[in-house]
Steps between C-alpha positions, in 0.01 A plus 500: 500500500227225606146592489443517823775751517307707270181451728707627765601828330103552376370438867751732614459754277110452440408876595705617231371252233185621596520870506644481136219288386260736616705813378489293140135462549446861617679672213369269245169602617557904504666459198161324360326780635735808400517366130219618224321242366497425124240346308569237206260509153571234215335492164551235257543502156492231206729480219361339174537493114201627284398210230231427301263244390757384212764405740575134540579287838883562400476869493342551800751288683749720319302771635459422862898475496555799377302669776656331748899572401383895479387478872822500617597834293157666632595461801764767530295700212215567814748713715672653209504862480250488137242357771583684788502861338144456357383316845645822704301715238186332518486458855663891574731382716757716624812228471758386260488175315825358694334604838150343364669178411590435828153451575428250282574157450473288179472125500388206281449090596747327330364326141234735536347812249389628841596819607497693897521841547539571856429855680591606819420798673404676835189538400264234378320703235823602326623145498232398314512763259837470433516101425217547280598831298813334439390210412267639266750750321747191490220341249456778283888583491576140366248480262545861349837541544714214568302247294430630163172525352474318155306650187237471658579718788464210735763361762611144484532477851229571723500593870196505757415573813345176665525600857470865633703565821209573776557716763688349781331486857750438705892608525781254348786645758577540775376145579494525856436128630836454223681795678398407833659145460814570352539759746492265745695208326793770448477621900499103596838500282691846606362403843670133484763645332650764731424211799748309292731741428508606865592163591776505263666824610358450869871311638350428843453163662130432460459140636674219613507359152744833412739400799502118417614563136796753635612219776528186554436518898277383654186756601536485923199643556188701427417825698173667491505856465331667833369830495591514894819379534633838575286462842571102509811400381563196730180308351625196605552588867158768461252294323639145444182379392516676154556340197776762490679370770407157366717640210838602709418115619522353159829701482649315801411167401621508140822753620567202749528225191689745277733518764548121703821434338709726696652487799442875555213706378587869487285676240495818362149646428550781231344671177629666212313824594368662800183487583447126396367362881830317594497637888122428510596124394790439679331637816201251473680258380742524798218439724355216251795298527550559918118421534590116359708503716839604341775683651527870312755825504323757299793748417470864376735513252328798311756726645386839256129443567447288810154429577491172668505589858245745447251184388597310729474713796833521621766730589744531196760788637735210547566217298695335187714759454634550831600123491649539174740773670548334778318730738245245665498124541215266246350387865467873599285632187316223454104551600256179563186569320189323652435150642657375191906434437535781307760770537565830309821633389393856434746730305625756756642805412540587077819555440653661224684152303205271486642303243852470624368385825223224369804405271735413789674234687310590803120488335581137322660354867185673674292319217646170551485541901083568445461189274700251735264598795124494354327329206442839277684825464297751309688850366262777418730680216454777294412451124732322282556781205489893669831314732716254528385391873294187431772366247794547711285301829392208230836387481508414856135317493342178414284681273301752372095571485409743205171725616313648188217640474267477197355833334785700588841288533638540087607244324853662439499563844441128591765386206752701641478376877496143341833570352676660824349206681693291234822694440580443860428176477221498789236249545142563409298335744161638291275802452219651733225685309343770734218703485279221321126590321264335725307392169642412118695219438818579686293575846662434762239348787489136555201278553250615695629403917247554739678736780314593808530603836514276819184760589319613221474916576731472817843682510825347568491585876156264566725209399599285794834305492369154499317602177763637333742234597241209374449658175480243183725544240402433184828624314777288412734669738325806648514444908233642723652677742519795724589818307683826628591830319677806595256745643613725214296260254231374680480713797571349859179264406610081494342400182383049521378372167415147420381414114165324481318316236 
């Protein structure tokens, strides 16, 4: 992955990197505050060899080397058990010399006679006695016992005490400015961590970056998610001065150069899963194309979950499949939407074969009958992988638009309508990607149009004709015209628009 892929998957997931920084900095804290403190004491200690006024330059060289080669052995003498035992005795401590020894620690500078004797304990007092009791029974057990005393009952080797341990004032653990911070540099890491890992396991389509590297087609469009499209879904017809219906727009215009090599231009409008927005875009897209002045059959080819005619406003109890069967004549079911030259094909009855009867003779004749008569045929059809429906119909159409929808379409899911698409051999015309972020980098709004009113505040039924005839247009193909809907969409209200700068 890029780095700005990375960015993407840290923005997204930024709550989570956060909470687990401050849960690292939280429990590095109470764990700074639950721990007992311990306080550090070291004494230090000087290792020479005794010699008198008689000794030359040479021995006391000799001398000063000697001393320094038995540092190394004294080192381990300190926390021996000889020391230890007479420490624990002195002191009238209630411990063992193994548990005592893990309370100290023994340490000299390298090429050094010096010697460290570090104490730690929970409380000060005791650390300082310690260091300093054993430092000073580590003297007399070298000189007395481990060193022997000549003739004259003195040691050769002589061991002071040059530094007594003081009392520590403050605690050497739990450091909590130490604890605090790599709390929170270990948070920062699960936290980016798990964001990662998420991303790994997560197989949905997050962007349009995801879909370009599983295709090759082109991206169609951009949809904006809107929260009200439930109580809006003809945005184009509703409120065409959006930047979403400036979207559906875009659509048309780049669907219409995919598409100007063919003689006929039926398209299918599908989606590997349900719920993916392909009605919503082939409804607005319908009326897109018929506002620039196209001639459009919308068809209802969804024959297990119909839904068109219900958008659009129309009576759906007859339809497709009663011209399929032969029970009603193409002129008889089809219903003029609007102003515009637009017609629906809703789906009529569902009958019990809906593959077998998208599959047949009669739907690829009926197909070729729509395209010869008006510029576009759109086909509503069900999802490409729960059924067959919308890979039997391909066969018979110019091509095919793939609707996906980022955050929840899977990448599997995607894959595997890609290959149906392909093992039938049908045309990809290109992808639509619906329900768009408004922000981030694969937002879906355009530059910033100024839309407005003819009357700023007035309703559609102010408008006079002359004004809505003489609107400007400042699209490339939008007209400004007169516009009528079905009293079941708009109510029996005529609704005149004009776009203004």
């Amino acid at each position: 992955m890029e780095l700005r892929e990375y960015m993407r998957i840290l923005l997204q997931s930024w709550w989570l990197v956060v909470t687990m920084t401050l849960a690292g900095v939280l429990a590095a804290g109470a764990f700074s505050m639950l721990v007992t403190p311990r306080y550090e004491a070291t004494s230090q200690l000087y290792v020479s060899v005794r010699h008198d006024e008689a000794d030359t330059a040479s021995d006391l060289v000799q001398g000063a080397t000697f001393a320094q080669q038995s540092v190394n052995s004294y080192i381990d003498l300190a926390t021996s058990a000889i020391v230890l035992d007479n420490v624990i005795d002195e002191l009238d401590l209630d411990t063992t010399s193994t548990s005592l020894r893990d309370s100290l620690s023994v340490a000299s500078p390298e090429n050094t006679v010096l010697i460290s004797i570090t104490a730690s304990d929970e409380n000060p007092g005791e650390a300082s006695a310690l260091a300093n009791t054993t430092g000073e029974v580590f003297s007399r057990v070298v000189e007395n016992e481990i060193e022997v005393a000549d003739a004259n009952g003195v040691s050769p080797i002589q061991v002071r005490m040059i530094q007594p341990a003081p009392v520590p004032e403050a605690p050497v653990s739990p450091n909590i400015p130490i604890n605090i911070a790599v709390g929170l540099l270990l948070g920062l890491a699960v936290g980016v961590g798990i964001a990662l890992l998420r991303s790994v396991l997560d197989t949905r389509i997050r962007s349009i970056r995801d879909i370009e590297q599983l295709t090759d087609a082109p991206i169609l469009g951009r949809i904006p998610v809107d929260p009200e499209v439930a109580t809006r879904p003809l945005i184009v017809h509703s409120d065409a001065m959006s930047p979403r219906a400036e979207s559906f727009r875009s659509l048309r215009t780049n669907l219409q150069f995919i598409g100007a090599a063919g003689s006929q231009r039926v398209v299918v409008v599908t989606s590997a899963m349900p719920s993916e927005g392909k009605t919503n875009t082939v409804t607005n897209l319908a009326i897109a194309l018929a506002d620039n002045g196209a001639s459009v059959v919308l068809v209802d080819a969804d024959l297990r979950n119909p839904t068109v005619a219900d958008v659009m406003g129309i009576e759906g109890g007859v339809g497709l499949t009663d011209v399929l069967i032969g029970r009603a004549d193409l002129s008889e079911v089809l219903q003029h939407w609007g102003r515009r030259k637009l017609e629906i094909l809703p789906s009529g009855a569902i009958p019990p074969n809906p593959s077998e009867l998208l599959g047949s003779a009669a739907m690829e004749a009926l197909l070729g009958r729509l395209g010869s008569r008006v510029d576009y045929v759109l086909i509503d059809s069900p999802p490409l992988l729960p059924v067959t429906d919308a890979a039997v119909m391909s066969k018979f159409a110019t091509g095919t638009v793939l609707v996906v929808t980022p955050e929840s379409t899977k990448r599997p899911q995607f894959s595997a309508a890609l290959d149906t698409l392909h093992t039938i051999d049908s045309r990809l015309l290109g992808v639509v990607a619906t329900k768009m972020p408004a922000k981030g980098a694969d937002r879906a709004l355009y530059p910033h149009y100024r839309y407005e009113r003819a009357r700023t505040g007035a309703s559609p039924d102010h408008l006079d004709r002359d004004t809505a005839e003489s609107a400007v247009d400042f699209g490339p193909t939008v007209h400004a015209t007169e516009i009528e809907t079905p009293a079941s969409t708009m109510g029996a209200q005529d609704s005149r628009w004009r776009i203004g700068s």
